[in-house]
N, C-alpha and C positions, 0 to 999 in steps of 0.2 A: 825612091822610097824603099827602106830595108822592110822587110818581111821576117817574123820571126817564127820558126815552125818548133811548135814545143815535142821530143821525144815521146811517147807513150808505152812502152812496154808491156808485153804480155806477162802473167806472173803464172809461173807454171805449180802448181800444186800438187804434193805428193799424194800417189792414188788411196793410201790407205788416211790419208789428216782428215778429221771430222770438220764439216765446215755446215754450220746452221745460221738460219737466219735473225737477223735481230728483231727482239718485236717493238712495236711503232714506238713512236716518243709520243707522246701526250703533253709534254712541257714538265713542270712544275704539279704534283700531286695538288690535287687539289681537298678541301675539307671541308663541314658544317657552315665552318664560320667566313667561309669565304666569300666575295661578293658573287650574287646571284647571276650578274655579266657573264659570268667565266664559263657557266655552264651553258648558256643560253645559244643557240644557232643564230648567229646574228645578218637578217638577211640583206644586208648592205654587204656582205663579204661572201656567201651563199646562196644559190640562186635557189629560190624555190621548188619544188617538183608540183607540176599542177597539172589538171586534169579538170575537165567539160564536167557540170554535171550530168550531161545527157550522156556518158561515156558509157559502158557495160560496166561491169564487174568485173568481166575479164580481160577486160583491155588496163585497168587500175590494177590487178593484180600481174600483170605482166610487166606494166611500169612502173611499179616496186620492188618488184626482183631484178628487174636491170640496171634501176635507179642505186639497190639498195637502198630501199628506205621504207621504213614502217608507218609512214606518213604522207598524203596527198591533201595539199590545198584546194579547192576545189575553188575556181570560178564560171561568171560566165562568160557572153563572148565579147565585151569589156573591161574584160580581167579584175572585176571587181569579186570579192571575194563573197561566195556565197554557204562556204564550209566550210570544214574538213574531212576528211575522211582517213579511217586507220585501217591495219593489217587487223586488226580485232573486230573491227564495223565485215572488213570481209570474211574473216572465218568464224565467225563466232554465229549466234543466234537468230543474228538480225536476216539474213540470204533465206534462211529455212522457214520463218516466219514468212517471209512474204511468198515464197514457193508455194506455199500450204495455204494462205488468205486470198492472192491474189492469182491463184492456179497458173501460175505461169513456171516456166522455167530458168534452172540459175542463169541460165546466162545471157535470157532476157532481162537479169534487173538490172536495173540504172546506177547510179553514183547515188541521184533526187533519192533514190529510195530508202538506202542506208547510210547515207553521212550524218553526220553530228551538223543538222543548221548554223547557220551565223547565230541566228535569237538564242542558240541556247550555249555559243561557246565562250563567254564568261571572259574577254581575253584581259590579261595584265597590262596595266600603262609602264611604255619603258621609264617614266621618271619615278615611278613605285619601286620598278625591276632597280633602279640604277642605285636605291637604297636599302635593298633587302640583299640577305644571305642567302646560300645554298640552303640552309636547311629552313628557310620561311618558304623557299619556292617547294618543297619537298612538302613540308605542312601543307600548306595550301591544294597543293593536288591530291591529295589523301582526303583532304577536306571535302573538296570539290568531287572524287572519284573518277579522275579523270587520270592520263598517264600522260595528255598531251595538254599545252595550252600557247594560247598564241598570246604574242607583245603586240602590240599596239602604238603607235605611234602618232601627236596630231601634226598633222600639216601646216609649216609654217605661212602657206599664204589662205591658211581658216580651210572650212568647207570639207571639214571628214578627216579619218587619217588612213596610215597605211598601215601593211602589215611592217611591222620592222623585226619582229625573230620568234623564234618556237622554243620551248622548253618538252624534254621527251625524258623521260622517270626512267628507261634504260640509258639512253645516254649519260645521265648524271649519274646512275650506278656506275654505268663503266669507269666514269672521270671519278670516283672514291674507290676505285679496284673491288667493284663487286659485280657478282653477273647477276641480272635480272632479268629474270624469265617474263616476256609480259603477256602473261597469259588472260590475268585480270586485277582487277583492285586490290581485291584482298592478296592475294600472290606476291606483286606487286611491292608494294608495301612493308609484307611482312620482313622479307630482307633487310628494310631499315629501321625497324624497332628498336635494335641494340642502339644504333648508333642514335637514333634520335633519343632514348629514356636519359 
């Protein structure tokens, strides 16, 4: 059996040649009129990041900054989806309300106490997703005030569906080369005015 060993060389660079990094590929720019897929986290190809809702606050914020991601699915112990939960559910109003109602401390609250329920996360059917644009998915969360929303999926053999992918109002800014601060709805948003009038 011949064996072939391929050479590899060093490439020596001179000390003063400027040498920086490329920034990422994202594919193909994406626009308005594009299908709404493209933008979508599709979680057949993405594994979800999830989190207990009996978890702390501090334990979900720790697994977002390591996950990198400004989003926790939240189930139970099942894995049936009983939330979500965002980087806004933690920093935002909702932690200091229950501090002040429920006299406890941050880092006794729960996930239960500040996620966005199932009843009220409104999720899209991927076969809606699969014939809407980028900018009907951007309408619609402006509509809804929301900066996150789940797809939905049914199950081919009946009996419920699953989650099948996320849609996140920073991430589609990024994928039209704009940065979006998600601080809130109105924020938010207003970076897409031009493009959506």
């Amino acid at each position: 059996m011949t064996t072939y060993a391929h050479k590899l060389d060093v490439y020596a660079l001179a000390p003063t040649a400027p040498v920086s990094l490329l920034p990422p590929s994202h594919g193909d720019a994406i626009t308005l009129v594009d299908p709404a897929i493209r933008v979508m986290t599709d979680l057949k190809r993405v594994r979800a990041v999830t989190i207990d809702e009996n978890s702390s606050i501090y334990l979900a914020e720790q697994l977002m900054k390591h996950a990198g991601v400004r989003l926790l699915v939240v189930v139970d112990d099942s894995d049936r989806l009983t939330g979500l939960l965002t980087m806004r559910d933690i920093m935002g109003e909702k932690p200091m309300s229950i501090v002040t109602r429920e006299n406890i401390r941050r880092q006794d609250i729960r996930i239960s106490h500040i996620m966005t329920p199932r009843s009220e996360l409104d999720p899209f059917n991927i076969r809606d997703v699969e014939h809407a644009t980028v900018k009907d998915v951007i309408l619609k969360l402006r509509d809804l005030g929301r900066q996150h929303a789940i797809v939905v999926e049914e199950r081919e053999e009946g009996g419920g569906y699953f989650v099948r992918g996320i849609f996140s109002i920073t991430q589609i800014g990024r994928q039209l080369g704009m940065d979006i601060i998600a601080e809130g709805h109105v924020q938010s948003f207003a970076e897409f005015e031009q493009l959506l009038a």
